[in-house]
FIRO-934142 format. One record per residue: x, y, z of N, C-alpha, C, CB in turn; residue in three letters. Coordinates in steps of 0.1 Angstrom, whole numbers, padded with zeros to 4 digits, always signed. Atoms other than C-alpha are relative to their C-alpha. Glycine has a CB too. Layout:
residues N
XYZXYZXYZXYZALA ...
This chain:
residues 265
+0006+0006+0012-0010+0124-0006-0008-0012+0003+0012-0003-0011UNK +0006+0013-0002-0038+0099-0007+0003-0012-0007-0011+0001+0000UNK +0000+0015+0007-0034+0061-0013-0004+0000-0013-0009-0012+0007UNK +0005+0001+0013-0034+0050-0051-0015-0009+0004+0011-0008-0011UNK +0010+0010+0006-0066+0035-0059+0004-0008-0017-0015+0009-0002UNK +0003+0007+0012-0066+0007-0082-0011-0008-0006+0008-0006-0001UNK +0010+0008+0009-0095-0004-0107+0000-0018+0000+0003+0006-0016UNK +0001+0020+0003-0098-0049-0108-0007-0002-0007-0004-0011+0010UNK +0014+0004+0007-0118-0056-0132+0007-0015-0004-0005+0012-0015UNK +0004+0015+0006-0133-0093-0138-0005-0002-0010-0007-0008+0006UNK +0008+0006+0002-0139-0114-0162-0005-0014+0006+0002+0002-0009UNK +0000+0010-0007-0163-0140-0149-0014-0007-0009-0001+0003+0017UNK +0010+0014+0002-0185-0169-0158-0013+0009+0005+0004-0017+0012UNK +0014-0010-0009-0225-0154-0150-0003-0011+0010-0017+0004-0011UNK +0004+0009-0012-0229-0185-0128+0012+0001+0016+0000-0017-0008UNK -0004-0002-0009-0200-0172-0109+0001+0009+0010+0006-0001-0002UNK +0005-0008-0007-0207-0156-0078+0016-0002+0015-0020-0005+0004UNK -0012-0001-0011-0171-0165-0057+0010+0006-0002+0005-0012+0003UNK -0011-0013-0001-0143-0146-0072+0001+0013+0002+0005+0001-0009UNK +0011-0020-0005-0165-0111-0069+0003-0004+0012-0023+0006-0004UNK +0001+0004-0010-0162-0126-0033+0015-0001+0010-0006-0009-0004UNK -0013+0003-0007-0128-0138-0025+0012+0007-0002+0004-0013-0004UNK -0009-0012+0002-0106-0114-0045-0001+0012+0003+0003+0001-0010UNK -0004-0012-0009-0119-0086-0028+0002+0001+0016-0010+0008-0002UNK -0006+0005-0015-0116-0101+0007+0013-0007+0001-0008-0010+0005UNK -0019+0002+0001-0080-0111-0001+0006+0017+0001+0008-0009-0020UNK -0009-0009+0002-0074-0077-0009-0005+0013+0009+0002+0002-0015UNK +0007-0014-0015-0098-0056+0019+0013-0006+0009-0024-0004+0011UNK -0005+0007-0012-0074-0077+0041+0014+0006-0001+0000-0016+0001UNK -0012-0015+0001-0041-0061+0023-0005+0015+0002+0008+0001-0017UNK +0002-0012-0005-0054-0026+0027-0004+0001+0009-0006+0005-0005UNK -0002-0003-0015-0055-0030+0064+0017+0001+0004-0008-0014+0010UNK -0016+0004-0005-0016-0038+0066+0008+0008-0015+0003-0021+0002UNK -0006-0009+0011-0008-0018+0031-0003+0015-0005-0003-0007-0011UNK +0013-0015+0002-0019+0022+0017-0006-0007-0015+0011+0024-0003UNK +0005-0006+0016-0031+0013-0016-0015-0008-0002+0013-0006-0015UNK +0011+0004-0005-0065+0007-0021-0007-0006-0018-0008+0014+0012UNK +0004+0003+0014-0090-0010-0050-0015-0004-0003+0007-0012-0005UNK +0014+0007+0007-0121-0013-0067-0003-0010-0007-0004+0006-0006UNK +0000+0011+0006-0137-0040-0083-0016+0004-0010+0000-0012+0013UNK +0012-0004+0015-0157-0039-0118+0002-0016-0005+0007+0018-0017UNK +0004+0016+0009-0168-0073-0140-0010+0002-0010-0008-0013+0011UNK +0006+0004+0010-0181-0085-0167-0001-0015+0000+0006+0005-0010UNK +0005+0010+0001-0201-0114-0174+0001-0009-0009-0008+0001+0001UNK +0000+0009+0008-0196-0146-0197-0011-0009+0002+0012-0006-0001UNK +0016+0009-0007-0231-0168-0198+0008-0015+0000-0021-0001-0016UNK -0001+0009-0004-0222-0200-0186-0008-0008+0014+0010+0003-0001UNK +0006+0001-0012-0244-0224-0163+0005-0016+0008-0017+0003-0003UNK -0006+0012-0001-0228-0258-0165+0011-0004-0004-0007-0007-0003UNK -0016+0002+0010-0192-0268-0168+0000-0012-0007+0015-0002+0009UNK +0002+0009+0012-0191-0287-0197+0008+0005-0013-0017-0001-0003UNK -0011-0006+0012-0167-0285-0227-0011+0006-0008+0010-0014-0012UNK +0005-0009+0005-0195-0270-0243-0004+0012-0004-0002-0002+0000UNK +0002-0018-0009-0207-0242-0224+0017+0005+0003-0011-0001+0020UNK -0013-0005+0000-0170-0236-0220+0007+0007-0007+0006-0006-0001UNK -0005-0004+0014-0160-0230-0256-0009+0014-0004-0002-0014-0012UNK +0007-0010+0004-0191-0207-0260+0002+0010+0006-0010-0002+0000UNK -0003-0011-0010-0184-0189-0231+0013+0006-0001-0003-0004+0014UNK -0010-0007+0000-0150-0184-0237+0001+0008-0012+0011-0007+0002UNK +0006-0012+0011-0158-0165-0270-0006+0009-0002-0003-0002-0007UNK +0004-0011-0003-0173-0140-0253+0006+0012+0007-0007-0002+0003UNK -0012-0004-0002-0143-0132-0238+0003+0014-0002+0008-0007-0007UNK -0006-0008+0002-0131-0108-0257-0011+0014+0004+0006-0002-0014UNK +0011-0010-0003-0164-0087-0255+0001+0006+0013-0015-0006-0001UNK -0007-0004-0013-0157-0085-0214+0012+0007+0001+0002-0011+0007UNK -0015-0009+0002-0120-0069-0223-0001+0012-0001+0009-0003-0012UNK +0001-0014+0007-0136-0040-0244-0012+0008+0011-0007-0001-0018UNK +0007-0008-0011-0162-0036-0214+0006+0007+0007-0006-0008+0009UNK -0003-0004-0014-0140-0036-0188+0017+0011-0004+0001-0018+0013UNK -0007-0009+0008-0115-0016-0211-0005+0019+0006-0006-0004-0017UNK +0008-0015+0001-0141+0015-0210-0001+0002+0013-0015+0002-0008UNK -0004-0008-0011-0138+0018-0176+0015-0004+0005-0011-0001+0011UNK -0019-0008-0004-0100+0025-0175+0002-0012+0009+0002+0022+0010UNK -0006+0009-0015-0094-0009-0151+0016+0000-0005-0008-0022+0002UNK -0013-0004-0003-0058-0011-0141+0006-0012-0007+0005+0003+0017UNK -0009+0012+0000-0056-0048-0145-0016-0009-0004+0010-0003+0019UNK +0012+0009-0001-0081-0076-0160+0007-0013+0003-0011+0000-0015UNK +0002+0013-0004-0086-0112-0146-0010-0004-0005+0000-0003+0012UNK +0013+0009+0001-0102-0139-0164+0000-0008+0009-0001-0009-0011UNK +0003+0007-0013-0116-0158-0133-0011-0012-0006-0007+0011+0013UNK +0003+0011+0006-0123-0192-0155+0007-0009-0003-0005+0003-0008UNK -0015+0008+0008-0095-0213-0153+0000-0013-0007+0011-0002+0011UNK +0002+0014+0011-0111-0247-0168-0002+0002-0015-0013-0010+0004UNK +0004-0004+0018-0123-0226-0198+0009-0001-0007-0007+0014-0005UNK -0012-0004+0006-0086-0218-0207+0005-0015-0005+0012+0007+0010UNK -0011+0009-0001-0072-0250-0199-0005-0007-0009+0004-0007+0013UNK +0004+0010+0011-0099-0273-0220+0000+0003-0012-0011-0006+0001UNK -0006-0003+0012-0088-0251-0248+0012-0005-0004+0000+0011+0000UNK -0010+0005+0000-0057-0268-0248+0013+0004+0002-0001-0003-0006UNK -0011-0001-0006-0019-0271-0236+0006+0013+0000+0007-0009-0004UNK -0008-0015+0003-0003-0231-0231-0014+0008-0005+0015-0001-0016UNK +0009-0009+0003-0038-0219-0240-0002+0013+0004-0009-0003+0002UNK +0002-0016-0007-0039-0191-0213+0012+0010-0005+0001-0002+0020UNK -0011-0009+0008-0006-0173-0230-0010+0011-0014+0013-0012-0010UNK +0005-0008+0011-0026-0168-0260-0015+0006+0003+0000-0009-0014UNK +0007-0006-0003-0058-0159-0245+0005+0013+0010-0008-0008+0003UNK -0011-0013-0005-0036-0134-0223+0002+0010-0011+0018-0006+0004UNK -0007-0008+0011-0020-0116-0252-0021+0004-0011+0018-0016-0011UNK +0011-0004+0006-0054-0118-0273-0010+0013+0009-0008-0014-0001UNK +0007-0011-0004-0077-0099-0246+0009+0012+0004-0008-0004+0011UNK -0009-0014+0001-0046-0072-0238-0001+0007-0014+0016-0004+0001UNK +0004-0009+0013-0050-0064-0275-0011+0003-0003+0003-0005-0010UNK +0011-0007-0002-0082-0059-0270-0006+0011+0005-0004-0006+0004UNK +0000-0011-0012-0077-0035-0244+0005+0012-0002+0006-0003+0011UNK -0008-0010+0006-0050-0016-0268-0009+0004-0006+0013-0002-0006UNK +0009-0004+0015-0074-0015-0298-0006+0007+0007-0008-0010-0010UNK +0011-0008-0004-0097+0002-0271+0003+0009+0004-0007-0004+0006UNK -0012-0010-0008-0072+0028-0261-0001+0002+0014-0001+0015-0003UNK +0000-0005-0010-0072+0019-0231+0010-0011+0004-0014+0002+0007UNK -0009+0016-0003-0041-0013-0223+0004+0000+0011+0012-0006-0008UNK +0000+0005-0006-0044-0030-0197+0004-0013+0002-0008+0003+0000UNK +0000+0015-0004-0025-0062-0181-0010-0009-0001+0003+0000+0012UNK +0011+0010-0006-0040-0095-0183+0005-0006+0003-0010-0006-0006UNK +0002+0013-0005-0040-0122-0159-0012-0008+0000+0002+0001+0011UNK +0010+0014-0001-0057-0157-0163+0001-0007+0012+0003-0011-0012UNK -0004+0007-0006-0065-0178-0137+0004-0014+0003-0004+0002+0004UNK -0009+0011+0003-0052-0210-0153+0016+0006+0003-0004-0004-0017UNK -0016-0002-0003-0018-0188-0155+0007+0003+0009+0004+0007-0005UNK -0003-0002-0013-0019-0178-0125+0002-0011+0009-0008+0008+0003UNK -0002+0013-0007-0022-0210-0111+0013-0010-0002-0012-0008-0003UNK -0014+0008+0002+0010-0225-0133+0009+0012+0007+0005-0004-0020UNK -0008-0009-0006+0029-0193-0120+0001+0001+0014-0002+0011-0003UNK -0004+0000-0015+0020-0192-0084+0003-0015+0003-0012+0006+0012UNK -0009+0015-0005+0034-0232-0081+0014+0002-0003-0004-0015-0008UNK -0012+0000+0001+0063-0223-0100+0009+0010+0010+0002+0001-0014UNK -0001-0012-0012+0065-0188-0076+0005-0014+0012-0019+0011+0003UNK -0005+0005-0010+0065-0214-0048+0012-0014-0003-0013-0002+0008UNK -0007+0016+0002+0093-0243-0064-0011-0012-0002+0010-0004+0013UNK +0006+0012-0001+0067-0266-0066-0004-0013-0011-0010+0004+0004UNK -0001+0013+0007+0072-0296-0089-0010-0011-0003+0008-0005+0007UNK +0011+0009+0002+0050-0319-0079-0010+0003+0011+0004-0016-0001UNK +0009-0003-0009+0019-0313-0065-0017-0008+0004-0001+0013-0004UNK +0014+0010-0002-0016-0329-0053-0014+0015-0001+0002-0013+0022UNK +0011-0016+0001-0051-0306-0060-0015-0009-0003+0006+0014-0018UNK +0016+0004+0000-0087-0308-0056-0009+0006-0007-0005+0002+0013UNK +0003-0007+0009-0111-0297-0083-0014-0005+0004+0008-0001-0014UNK +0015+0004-0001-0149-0297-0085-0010-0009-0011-0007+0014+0000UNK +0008+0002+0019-0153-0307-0123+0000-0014+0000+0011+0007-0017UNK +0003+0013-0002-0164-0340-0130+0015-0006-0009-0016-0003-0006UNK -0016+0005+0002-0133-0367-0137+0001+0003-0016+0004-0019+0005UNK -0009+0000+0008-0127-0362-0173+0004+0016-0004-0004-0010-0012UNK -0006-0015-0005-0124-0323-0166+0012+0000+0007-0009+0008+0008UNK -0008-0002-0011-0104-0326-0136+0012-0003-0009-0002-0009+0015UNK -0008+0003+0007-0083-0347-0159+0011+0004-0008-0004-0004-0003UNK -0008-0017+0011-0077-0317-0185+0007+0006+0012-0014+0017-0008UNK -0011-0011-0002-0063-0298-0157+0012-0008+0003-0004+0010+0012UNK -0020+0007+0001-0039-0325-0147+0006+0003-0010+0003-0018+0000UNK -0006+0005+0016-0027-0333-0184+0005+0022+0002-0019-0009-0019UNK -0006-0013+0003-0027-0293-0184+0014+0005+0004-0007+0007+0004UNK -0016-0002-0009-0004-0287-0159+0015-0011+0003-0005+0001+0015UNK -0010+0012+0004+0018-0321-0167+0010+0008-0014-0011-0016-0006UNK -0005-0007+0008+0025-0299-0197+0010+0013+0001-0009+0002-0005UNK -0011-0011-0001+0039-0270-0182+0007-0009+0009-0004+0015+0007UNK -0015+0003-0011+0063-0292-0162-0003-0004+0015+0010+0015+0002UNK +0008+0001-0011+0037-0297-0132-0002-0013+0001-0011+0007+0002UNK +0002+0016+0000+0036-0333-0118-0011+0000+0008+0011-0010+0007UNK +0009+0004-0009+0005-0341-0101-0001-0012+0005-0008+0001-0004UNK +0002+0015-0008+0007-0371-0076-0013-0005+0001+0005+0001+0016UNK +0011+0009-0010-0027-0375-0066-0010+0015-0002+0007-0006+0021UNK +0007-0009+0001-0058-0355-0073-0019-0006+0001+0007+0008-0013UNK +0016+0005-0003-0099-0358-0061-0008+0009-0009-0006+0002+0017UNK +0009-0005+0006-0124-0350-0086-0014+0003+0006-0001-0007-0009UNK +0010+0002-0009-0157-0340-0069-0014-0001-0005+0001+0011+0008UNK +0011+0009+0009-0180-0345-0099-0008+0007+0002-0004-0015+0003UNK +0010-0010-0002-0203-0314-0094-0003+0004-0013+0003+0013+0009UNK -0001-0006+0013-0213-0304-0128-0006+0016-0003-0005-0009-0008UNK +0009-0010-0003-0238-0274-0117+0011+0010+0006-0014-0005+0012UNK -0010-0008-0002-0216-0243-0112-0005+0005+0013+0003+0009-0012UNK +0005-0007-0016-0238-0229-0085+0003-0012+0009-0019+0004+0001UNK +0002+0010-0013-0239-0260-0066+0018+0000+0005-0008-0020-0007UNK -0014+0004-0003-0200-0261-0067+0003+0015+0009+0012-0003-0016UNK +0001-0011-0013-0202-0222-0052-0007-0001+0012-0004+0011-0004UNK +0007+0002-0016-0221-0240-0025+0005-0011+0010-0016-0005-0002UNK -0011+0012-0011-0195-0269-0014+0005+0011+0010+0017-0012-0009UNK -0005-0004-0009-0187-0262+0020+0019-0001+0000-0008-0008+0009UNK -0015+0000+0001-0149-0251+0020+0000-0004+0014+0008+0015-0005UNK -0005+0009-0014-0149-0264+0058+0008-0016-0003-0016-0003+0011UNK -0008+0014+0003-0145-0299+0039+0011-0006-0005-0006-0005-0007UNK -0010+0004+0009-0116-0293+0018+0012-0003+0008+0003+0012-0012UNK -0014+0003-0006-0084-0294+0044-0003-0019+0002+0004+0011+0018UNK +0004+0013-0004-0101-0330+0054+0002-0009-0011-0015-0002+0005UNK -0001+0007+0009-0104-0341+0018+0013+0003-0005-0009+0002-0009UNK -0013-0007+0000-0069-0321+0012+0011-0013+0010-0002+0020+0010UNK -0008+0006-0004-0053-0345+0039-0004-0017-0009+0000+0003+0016UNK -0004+0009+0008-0066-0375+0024+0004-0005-0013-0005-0004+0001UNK -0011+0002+0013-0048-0369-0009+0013-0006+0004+0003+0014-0008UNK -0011+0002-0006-0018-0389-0011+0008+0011-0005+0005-0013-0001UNK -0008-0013+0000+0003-0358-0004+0015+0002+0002-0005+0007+0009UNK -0010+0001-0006+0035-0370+0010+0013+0009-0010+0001-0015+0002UNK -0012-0002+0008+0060-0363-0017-0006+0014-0011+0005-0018-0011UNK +0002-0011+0005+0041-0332-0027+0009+0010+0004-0012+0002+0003UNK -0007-0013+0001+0060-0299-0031-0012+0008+0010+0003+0007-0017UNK +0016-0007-0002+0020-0281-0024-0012-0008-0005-0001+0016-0008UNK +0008+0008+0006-0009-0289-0026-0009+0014-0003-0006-0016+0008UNK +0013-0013-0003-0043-0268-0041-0012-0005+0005-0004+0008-0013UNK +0011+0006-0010-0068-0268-0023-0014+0002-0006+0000+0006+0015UNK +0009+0002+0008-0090-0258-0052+0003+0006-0012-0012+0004+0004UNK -0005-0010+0017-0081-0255-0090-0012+0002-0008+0010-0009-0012UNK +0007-0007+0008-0109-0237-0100-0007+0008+0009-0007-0007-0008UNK +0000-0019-0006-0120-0198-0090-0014-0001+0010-0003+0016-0018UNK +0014+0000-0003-0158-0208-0086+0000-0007+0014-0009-0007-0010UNK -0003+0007-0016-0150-0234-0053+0004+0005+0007+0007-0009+0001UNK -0004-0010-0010-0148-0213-0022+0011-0010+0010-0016+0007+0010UNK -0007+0006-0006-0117-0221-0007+0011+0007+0015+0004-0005-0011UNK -0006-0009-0010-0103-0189+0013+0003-0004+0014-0006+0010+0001UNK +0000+0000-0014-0114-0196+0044+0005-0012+0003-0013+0002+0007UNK -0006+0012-0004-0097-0229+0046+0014+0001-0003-0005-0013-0007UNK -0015+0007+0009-0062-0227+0029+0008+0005+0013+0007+0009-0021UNK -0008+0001-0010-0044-0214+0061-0004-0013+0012+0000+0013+0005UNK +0004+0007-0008-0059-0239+0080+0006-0017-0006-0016+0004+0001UNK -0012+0010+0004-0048-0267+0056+0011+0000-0001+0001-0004-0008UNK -0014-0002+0003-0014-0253+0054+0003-0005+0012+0007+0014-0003UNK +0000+0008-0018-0011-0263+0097-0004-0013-0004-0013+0006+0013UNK +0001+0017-0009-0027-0299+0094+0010-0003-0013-0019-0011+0003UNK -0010+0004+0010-0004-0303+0059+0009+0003+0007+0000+0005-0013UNK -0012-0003-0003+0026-0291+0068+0007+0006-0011+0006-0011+0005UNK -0003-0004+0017+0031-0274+0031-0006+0008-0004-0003-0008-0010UNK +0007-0011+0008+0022-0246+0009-0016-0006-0003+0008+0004-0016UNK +0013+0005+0008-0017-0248-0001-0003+0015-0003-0014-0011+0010UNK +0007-0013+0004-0030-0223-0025-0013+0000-0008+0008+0007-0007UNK +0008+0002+0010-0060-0220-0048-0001+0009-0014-0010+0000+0006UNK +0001-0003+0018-0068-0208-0082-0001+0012+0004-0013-0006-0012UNK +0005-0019-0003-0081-0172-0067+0015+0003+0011-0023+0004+0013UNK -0016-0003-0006-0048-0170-0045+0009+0005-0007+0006-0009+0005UNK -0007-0002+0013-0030-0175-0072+0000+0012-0013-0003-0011-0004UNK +0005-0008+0008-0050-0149-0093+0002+0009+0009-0013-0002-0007UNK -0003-0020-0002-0046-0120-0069+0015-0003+0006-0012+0012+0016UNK -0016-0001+0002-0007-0128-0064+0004+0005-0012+0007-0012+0003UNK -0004+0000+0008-0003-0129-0099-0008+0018-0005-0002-0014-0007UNK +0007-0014-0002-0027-0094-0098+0010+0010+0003-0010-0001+0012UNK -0009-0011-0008-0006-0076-0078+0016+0001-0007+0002-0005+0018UNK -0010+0004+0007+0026-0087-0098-0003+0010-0012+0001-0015-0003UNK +0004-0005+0010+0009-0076-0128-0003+0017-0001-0010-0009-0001UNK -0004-0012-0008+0009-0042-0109+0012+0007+0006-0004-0002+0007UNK -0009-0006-0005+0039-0040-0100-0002+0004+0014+0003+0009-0008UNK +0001-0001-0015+0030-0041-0061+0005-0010+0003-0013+0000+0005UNK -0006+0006-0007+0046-0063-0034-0016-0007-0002+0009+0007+0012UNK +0011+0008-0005+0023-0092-0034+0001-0008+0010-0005-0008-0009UNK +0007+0006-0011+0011-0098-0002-0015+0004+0006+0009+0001+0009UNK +0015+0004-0004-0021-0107+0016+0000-0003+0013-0007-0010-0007UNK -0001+0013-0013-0026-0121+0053-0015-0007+0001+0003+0007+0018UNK +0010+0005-0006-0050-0146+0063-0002-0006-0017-0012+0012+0009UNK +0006+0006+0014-0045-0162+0022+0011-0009-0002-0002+0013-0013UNK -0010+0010+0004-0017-0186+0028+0017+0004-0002-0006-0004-0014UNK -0014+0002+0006+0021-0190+0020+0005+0009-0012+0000-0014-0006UNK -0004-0010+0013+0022-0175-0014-0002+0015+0001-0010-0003-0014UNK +0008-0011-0004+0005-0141-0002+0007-0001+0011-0014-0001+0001UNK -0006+0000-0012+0027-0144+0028+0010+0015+0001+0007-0015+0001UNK -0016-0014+0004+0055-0117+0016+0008-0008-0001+0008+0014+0013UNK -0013+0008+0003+0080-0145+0014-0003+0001-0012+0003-0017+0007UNK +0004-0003+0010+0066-0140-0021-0003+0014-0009-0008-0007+0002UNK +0004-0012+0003+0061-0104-0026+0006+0007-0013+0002+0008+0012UNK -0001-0005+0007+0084-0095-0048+0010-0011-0011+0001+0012+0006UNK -0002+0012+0006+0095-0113-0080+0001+0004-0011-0007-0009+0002UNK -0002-0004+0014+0095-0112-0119-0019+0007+0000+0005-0018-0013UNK +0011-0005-0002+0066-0088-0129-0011-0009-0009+0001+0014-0003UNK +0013+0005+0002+0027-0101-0134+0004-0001-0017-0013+0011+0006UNK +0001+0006+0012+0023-0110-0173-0008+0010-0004-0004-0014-0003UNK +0004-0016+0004+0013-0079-0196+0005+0013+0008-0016+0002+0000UNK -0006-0011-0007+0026-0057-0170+0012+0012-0008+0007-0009+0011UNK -0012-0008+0009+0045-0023-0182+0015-0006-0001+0001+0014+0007UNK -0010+0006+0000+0077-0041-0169+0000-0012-0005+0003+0000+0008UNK -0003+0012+0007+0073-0074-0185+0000+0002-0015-0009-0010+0004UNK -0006+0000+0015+0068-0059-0217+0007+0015-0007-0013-0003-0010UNK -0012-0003+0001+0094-0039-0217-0002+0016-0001+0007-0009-0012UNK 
């Protein structure tokens, strides 16, 4: 019998050109060491600058990407926008979760959703992590929202670098070589983990095993986090190599992904 294929469908920001990127190179990398195999489909939200403005507009197109990526039968949608959720305010990504799944029923076709705000409170709590230090691209009174966000679910943030990019392209063009360097000079000590980028658009793959060695600690990012919580949401063992700690299999298997047949019952 041949390997399942499973459908991924994104939604993404139109200025984002890194999660089409990183979540399928997380997961070409499990289908060398796993049988099951996946495609990848998206839909676009217009967005060109992060800004609470373009944020709010763009996330109210949302639902329109659900009923897209509905019609072609995907297994599993990801919103891959995790500041849009969060500057909606505290627990936002629950109810945008539950909203685009019903979107997906009404379209006979229901489908799991993962966010990658929720995915990001879930893979810290996945790894115990309490308090943590993280590096974001958005300028400081963004970065801020996601602290305050994640202060809310119970997440302490020690110490966090804003990098003040406001151009979404330009932020898919920071060199991820820089982040373990800027990663060590967070004060990190009394961190649980740290991320090494809380938001989907900042390429961070090719570094987070590499900061996990000069840290000495979990480091994950927002798209790590989003295909752990993927594969959950699947009901698959989530693991990955070459994507860190969380993706390690010390993580694989666990309470199921959010909308998942087994989580709702």
């Amino acid at each position: 019998m041949p390997p399942r294929t499973y459908r991924i469908g994104q939604i993404v920001p139109s200025s984002n050109v890194t999660m089409e990127t990183e979540v399928p190179a997380i997961l070409r990398a499990r289908e060398r060491v796993a049988p099951e195999r996946f495609t990848f489909h998206s839909s676009r939200m217009r967005m060109t600058r992060v800004t609470p403005e373009q944020l709010r507009a763009m996330d109210a197109d949302s639902d329109r990407c659900a009923v897209e990526l509905s019609d072609a039968r995907v297994d599993v949608l990801g919103y891959a926008c995790l500041v849009a959720l969060m500057s909606a305010g505290p627990g936002y990504h629950r109810q945008a979760q539950q909203r685009l799944h019903t979107r997906t029923v009404d379209n006979g076709a229901p489908a799991p959703v993962v966010t990658s705000a929720g995915a990001l409170v879930e893979g810290l709590r996945t790894l115990g992590a309490r308090r943590i230090a993280l590096i974001a691209p958005y300028l400081r009174p963004l970065t801020r929202t996601v602290v305050d966000y994640l202060t809310h679910e119970g997440i302490e943030v020690v110490d966090y670098r804003a990098l003040e990019i406001p151009d979404n392209l330009e932020v898919a063009a920071h060199d991820p070589g820089r982040l373990p360097g800027l990663a060590k000079g967070l004060d990190h000590a009394d961190a649980d983990a740290v991320v090494l980028s809380a938001c989907v658009q900042m390429p961070s793959l090719s570094a987070v095993e590499e900061a996990e060695q000069l840290l000495g600690k979990p480091v994950v990012s927002a798209a790590v986090c989003t295909v752990h919580q993927i594969l959950r949401a699947l009901e698959l063992p989530a693991f990955a190599p070459g994507a860190g700690r969380l993706l390690s299999g010390a993580y694989a298997e666990g309470p199921a992904g959010p909308g998942s047949a087994a989580a709702r019952g």
